[in-house]
C-alpha positions as CSV (number, residue, x, y, z in Angstrom):
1,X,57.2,22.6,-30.1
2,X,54.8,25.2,-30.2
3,X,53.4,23.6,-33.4
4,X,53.3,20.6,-32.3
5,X,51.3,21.6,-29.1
6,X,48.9,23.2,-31.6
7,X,48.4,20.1,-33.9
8,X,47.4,17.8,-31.0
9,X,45.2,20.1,-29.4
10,X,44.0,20.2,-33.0
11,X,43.4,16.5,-33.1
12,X,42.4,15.9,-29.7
13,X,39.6,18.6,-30.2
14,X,38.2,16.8,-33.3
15,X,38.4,13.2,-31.8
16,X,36.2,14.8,-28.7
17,X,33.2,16.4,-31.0
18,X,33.6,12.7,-33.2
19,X,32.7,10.7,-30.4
20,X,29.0,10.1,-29.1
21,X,27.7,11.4,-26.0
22,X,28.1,8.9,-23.2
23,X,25.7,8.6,-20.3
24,X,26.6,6.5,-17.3
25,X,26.4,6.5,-13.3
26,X,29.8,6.9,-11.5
27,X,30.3,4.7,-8.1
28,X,33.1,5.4,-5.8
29,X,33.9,2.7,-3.3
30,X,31.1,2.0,-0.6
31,X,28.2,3.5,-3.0
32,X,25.8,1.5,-4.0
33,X,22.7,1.1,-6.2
34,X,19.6,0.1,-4.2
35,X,16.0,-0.7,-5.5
36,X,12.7,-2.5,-4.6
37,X,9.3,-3.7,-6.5
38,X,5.6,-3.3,-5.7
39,X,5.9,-7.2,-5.4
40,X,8.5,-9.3,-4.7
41,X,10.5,-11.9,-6.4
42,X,8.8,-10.9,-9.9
43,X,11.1,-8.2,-11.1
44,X,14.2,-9.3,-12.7
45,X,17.2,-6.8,-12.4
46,X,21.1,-7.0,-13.9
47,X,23.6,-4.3,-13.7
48,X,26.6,-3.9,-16.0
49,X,29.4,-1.5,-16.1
50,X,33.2,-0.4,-16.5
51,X,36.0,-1.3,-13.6
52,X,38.9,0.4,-14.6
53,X,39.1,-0.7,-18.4
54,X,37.3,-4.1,-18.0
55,X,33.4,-3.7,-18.6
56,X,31.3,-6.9,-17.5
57,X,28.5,-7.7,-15.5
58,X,28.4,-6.5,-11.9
59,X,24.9,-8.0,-10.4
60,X,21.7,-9.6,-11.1
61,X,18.9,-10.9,-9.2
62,X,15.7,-10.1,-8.1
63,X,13.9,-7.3,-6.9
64,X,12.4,-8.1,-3.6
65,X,9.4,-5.8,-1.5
66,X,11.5,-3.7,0.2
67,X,14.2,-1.5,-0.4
68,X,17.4,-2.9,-0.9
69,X,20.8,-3.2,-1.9
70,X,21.8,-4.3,-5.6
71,X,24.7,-3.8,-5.9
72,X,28.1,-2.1,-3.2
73,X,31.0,-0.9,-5.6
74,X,34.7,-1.9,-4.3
75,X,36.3,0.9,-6.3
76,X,35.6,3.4,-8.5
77,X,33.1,2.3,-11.1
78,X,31.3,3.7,-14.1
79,X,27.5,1.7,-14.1
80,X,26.4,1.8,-17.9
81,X,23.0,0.2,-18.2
82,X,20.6,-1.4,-15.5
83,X,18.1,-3.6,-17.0
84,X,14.6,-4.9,-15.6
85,X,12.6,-7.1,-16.8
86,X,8.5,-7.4,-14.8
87,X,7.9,-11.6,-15.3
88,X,5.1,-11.6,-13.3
89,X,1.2,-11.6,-15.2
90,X,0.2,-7.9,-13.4
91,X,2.1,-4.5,-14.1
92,X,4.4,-3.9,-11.1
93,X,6.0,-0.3,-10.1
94,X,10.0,-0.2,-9.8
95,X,12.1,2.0,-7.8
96,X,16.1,3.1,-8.0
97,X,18.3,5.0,-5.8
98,X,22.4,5.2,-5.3
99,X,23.0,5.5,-2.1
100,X,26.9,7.5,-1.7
101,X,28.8,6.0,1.5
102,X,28.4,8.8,3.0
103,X,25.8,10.4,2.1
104,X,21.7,10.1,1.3
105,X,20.5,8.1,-0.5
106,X,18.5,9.8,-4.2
107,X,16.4,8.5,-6.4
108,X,17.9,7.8,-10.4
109,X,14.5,6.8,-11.6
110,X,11.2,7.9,-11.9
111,X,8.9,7.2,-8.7
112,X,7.3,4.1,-8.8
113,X,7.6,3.5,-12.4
114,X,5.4,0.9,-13.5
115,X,6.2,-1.7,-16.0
116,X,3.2,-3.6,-17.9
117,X,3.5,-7.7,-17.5
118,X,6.6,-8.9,-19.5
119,X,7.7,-5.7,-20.6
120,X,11.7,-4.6,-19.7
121,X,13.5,-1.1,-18.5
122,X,16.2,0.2,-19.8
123,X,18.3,3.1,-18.3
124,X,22.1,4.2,-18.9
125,X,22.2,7.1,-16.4
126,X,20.7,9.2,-18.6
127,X,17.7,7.7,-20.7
128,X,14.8,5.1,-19.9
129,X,13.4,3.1,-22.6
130,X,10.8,0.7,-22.3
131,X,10.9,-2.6,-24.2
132,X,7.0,-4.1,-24.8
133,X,6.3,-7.8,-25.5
134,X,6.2,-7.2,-29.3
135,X,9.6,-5.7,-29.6
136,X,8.5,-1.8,-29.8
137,X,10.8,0.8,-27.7
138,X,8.9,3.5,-25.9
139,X,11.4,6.1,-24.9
140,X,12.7,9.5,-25.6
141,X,9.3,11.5,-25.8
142,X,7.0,9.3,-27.9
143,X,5.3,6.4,-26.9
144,X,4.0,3.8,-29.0
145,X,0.7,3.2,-28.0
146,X,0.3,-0.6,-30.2
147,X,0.8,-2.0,-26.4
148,X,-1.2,0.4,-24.4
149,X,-1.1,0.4,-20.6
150,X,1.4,0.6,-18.0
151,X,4.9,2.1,-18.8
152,X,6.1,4.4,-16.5
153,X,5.9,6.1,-13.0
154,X,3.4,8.8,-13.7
155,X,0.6,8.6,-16.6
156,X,1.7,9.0,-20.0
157,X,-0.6,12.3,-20.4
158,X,1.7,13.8,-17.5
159,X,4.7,13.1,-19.3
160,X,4.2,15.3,-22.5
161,X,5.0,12.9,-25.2
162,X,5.1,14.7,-28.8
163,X,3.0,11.6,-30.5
164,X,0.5,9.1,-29.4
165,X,0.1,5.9,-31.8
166,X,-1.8,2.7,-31.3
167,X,-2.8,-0.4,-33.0
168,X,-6.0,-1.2,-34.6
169,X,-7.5,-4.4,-35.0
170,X,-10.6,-4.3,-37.5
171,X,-13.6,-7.1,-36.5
172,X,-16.4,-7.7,-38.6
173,X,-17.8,-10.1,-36.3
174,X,-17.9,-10.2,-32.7
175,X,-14.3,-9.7,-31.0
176,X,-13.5,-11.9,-27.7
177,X,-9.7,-12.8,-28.2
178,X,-9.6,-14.4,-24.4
179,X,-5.7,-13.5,-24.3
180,X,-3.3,-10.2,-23.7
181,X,-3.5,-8.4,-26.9
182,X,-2.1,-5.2,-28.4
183,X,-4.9,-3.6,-29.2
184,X,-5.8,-0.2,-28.6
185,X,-8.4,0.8,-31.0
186,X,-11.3,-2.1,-31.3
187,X,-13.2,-1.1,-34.9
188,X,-16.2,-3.1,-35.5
189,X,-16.7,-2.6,-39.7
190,X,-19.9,-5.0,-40.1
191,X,-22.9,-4.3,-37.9
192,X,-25.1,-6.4,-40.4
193,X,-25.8,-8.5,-36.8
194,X,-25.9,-7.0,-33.6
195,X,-22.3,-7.7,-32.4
196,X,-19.9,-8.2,-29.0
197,X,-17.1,-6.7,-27.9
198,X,-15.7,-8.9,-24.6
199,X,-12.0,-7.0,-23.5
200,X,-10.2,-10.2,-22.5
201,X,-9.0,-10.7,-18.9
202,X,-5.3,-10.4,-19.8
203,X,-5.9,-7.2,-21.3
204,X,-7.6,-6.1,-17.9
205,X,-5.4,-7.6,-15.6
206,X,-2.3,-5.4,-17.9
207,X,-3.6,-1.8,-16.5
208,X,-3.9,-1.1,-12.4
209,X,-5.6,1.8,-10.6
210,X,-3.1,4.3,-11.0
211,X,-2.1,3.2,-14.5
212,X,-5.3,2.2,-16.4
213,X,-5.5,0.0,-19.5
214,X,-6.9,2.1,-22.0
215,X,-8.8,0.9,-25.5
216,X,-11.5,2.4,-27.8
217,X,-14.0,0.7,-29.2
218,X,-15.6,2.2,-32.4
219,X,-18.2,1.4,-35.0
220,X,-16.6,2.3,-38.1
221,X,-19.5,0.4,-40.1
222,X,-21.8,3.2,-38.9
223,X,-24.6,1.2,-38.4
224,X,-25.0,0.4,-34.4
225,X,-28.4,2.3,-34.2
226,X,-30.2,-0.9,-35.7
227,X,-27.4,-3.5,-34.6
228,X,-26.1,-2.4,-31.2
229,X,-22.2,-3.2,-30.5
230,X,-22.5,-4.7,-26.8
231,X,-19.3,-3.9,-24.6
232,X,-18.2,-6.3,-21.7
233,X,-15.2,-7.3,-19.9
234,X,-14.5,-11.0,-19.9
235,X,-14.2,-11.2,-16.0
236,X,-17.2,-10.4,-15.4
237,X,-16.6,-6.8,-14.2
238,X,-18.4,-4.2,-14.6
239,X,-18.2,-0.8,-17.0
240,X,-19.5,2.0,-15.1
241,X,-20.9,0.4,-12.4
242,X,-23.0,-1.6,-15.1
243,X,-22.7,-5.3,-16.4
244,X,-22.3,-4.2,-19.9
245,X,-22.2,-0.8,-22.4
246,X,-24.1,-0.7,-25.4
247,X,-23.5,1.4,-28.0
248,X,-26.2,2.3,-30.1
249,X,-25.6,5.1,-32.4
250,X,-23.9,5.0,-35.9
251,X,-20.4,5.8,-35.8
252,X,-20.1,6.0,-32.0
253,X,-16.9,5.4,-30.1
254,X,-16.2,4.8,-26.2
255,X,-13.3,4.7,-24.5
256,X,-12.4,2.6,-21.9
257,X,-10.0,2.8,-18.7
258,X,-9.4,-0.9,-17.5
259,X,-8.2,-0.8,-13.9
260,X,-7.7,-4.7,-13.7
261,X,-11.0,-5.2,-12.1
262,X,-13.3,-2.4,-13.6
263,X,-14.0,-0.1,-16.6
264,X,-15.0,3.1,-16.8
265,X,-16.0,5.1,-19.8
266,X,-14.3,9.1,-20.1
């Protein structure tokens, strides 16, 4: 018998370090997940998890303007992922909390985390990624910068991500897409003609006070003194308090902070 005690323990032991770590939240009847959005009716949320063996979805909806409640667990309940998705054209800042029955209710995601227009949340108890408009996961540490802008509750320079990368796009004539781009690094490589760089309104409108839109715009062709690269934003705003930015030195760069309305150069 003793053996046999031995063996399972044994086998129980290597099944445990086999298996992958699982995050989750646990619900006890009564508790409930609660949550609002900087606007309302623009955030889409849905909830899944485990009821005894049986995993399925719990609750979707809407985030409205105020705090409310998503979702009231019945029983016992493990919650495995909550998913939201910002549909609306402007970033919008999120907030979670579970609220025990009896109890206070506590925050289970950063403070007014702010997701860019289109772009999704993902969080399993444990981890937060965020899912851009092209596809790319931000999460664990690094952020993918080819979709600069708005991704969480406090600036990505607080957060001490271990990389920073961001897309390129290369113009050798004037660049004015007029539409949300990716871009994060504007490089003009022909200054044979004076040229234009116009940030779109889109791209504007994806940054907000507290969580600018950032791009730099560079001459790589290193000849702006004698063909200045002009710099404007599409709306009509303005870029330190000016209509437009010139630059007019070979192989300058600026960089912008877009606060939907307004650039600044730092």
């Amino acid at each position: 018998m003793k053996k046999i005690n031995l063996l399972l323990i044994a086998i129980l032991m290597v099944f445990m370090t086999a298996q992958p770590a699982f995050t989750a939240i646990s619900l006890d009847s009564g508790d409930k997940i609660r949550g609002d959005a900087s606007t309302t009716a623009v955030v889409d949320y849905t909830i899944s998890g485990m009821s005894g063996i049986t995993i399925s979805q719990l609750a979707d909806g809407q985030l409205a303007d105020a705090t409310g409640d998503l979702y009231t667990a019945s029983a016992a309940v493990i919650i495995n992922s909550i998913i939201l998705v910002n549909t609306d054209t402007s970033a919008r800042t999120v907030n979670l909390f579970l609220l025990p029955s009896a109890g206070t209710a506590r925050r289970i995601f950063p403070k007014d985390l702010s997701l860019a227009p289109g772009y999704a949340a993902f969080f399993d108890g444990t981890n937060i990624k965020v899912i851009t408009t092209a596809g790319v996961t931000l999460s664990n540490g690094n952020i993918d910068l080819a979709s600069p802008g708005p991704i969480g509750g406090t600036t990505p320079a607080a957060a001490n991500f271990t990389s920073l990368t961001g897309k390129r796009t290369a113009s050798a004539v004037d660049y004015n897409p007029s539409a949300l781009t990716t871009d994060y690094i504007v490089a003009i490589t022909n200054t044979d003609a004076a040229r234009a760089v116009t940030i779109s309104t889109e791209d504007e409108d994806s940054g907000s006070a507290s969580q600018p839109r950032i791009i730099i715009i560079k001459d790589e062709s290193g000849g702006a003194a004698a063909h200045n690269i002009t710099v404007a934003l599409e709306s009509g705003g303005t870029i330190d308090g000016a209509a437009s930015y010139s630059i007019d030195q070979n192989y300058q760069s600026i960089t912008l902070y877009i606060d939907a309305t307004n650039a600044w150069i730092y």
